[in-house]
C-alpha positions as CSV (number, residue, x, y, z in Angstrom):
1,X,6.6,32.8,-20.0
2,X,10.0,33.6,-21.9
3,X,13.4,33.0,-21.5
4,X,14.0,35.4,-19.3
5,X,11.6,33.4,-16.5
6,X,13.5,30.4,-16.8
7,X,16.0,31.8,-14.3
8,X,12.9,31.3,-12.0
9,X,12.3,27.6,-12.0
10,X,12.2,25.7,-9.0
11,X,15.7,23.9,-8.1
12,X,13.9,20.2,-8.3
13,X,12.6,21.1,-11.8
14,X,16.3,22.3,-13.0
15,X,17.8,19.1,-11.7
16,X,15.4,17.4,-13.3
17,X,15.9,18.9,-16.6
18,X,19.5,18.5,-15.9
19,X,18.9,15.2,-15.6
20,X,16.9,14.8,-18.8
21,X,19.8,16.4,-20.5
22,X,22.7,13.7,-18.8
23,X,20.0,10.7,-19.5
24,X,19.4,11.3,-23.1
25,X,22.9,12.2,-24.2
26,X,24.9,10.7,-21.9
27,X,23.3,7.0,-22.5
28,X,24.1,7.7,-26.4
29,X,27.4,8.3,-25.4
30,X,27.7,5.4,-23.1
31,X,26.5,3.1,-25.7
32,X,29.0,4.2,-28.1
33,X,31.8,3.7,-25.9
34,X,30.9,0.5,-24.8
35,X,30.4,-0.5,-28.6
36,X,34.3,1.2,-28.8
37,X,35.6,-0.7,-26.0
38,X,33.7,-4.0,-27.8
39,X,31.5,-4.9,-24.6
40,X,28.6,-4.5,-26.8
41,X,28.5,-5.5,-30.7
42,X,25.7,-2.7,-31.7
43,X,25.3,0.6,-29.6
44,X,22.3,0.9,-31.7
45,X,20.5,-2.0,-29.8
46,X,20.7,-0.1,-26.4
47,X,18.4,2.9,-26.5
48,X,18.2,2.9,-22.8
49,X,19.0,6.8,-22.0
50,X,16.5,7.9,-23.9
51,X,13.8,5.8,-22.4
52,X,14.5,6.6,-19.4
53,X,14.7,10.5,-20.4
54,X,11.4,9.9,-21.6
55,X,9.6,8.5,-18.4
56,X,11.7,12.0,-16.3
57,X,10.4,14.4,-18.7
58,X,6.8,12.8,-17.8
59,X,6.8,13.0,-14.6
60,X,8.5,16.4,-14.9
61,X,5.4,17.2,-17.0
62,X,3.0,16.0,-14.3
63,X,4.5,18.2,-11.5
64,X,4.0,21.3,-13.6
65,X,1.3,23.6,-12.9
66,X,-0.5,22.6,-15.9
67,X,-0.3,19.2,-17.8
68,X,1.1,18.6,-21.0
69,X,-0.3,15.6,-22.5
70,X,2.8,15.9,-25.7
71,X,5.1,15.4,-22.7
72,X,3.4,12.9,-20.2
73,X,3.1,11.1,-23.4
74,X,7.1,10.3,-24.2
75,X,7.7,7.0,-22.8
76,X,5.1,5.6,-24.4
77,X,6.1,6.8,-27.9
78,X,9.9,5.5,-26.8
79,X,8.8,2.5,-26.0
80,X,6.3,2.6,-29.1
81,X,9.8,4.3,-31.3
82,X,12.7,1.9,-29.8
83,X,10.5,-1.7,-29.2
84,X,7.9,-1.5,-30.8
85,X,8.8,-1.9,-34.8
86,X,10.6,-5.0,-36.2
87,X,13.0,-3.0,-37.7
88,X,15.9,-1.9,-35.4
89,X,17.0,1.2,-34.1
90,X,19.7,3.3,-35.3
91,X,21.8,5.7,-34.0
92,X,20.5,8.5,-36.0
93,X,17.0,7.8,-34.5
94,X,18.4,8.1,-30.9
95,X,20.2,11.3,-32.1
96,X,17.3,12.7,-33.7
97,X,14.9,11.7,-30.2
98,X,17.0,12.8,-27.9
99,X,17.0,16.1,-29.7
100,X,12.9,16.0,-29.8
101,X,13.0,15.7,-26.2
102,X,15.6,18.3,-25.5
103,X,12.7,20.7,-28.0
104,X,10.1,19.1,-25.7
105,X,11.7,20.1,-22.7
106,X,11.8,23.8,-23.3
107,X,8.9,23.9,-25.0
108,X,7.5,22.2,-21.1
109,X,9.4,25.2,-19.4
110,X,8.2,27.7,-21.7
111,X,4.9,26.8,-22.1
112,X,3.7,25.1,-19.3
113,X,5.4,26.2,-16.0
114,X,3.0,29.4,-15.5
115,X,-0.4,28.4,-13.5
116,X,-3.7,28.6,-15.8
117,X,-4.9,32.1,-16.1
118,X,-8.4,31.6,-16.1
119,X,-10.1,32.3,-12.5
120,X,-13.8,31.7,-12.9
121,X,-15.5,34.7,-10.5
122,X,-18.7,33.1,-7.9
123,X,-21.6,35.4,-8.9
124,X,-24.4,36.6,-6.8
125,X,-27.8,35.6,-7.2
126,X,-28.4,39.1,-8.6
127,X,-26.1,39.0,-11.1
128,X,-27.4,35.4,-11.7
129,X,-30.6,37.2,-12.3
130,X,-29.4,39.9,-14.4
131,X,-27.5,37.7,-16.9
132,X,-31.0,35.2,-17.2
133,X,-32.7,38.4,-18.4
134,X,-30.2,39.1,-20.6
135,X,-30.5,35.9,-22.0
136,X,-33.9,35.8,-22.4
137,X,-34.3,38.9,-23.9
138,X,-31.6,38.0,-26.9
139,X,-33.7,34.7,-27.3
140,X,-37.3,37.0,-27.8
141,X,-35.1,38.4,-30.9
């Protein structure tokens, strides 16, 4: 798939990407002004866009032809990324994830939206035959 095809997508997938795109950024921002407007002391503490990015990129993952583990993967490295360490997030580090997932999520569109390409082909007992003589024959060698 290349750029071109990403005209293509499904409507629900480009709202979801949309969304993905307002969730990630748009919580950074939100944080920031709240920490402007002094309702919050540390817009650092509140991660919250980007985890929830994370779990609509997952299940934008699972409703793609093919599965991306990377992807259906994300909340649990932001929960892992924003929770899980005793030191406390930054700024930068929601900056620098919500750019991952924004690489993530065309990488998912690029990568992933086309159906496997592999179609395995029924054979008849004949052929069956044919390819077991084969086989034998390269094994007498």
């Amino acid at each position: 798939m290349n750029i071109q095809t990403l005209k293509t997508l499904p409507k629900c997938e480009i709202d979801l990407s949309l969304l993905i795109i307002v969730l990630a950024w748009g919580g950074l921002a939100l944080a920031v002004l709240l920490q402007y407007a002094g309702i919050v002391s540390d817009a650092a503490h509140h991660p919250w866009g980007c985890v929830f990015a994370s779990f609509v990129i997952a299940y934008l993952a699972y409703i793609k032809p093919r599965r991306d583990v990377v992807t259906l993967c994300t909340p649990i490295y932001a929960i892992t990324i924003f929770f899980g360490f005793e030191a406390s997030s930054s700024l930068m580090l929601q900056i620098l994830y919500a750019m991952t997932l924004m690489a993530i999520l065309l990488r998912l569109h690029l990568s992933f939206s086309a159906k496997p390409k592999k179609e395995e082909k029924i054979r008849t007992p004949e052929e069956e035959a044919e390819l077991d003589r084969i086989w034998e024959e390269r094994m007498r060698r």
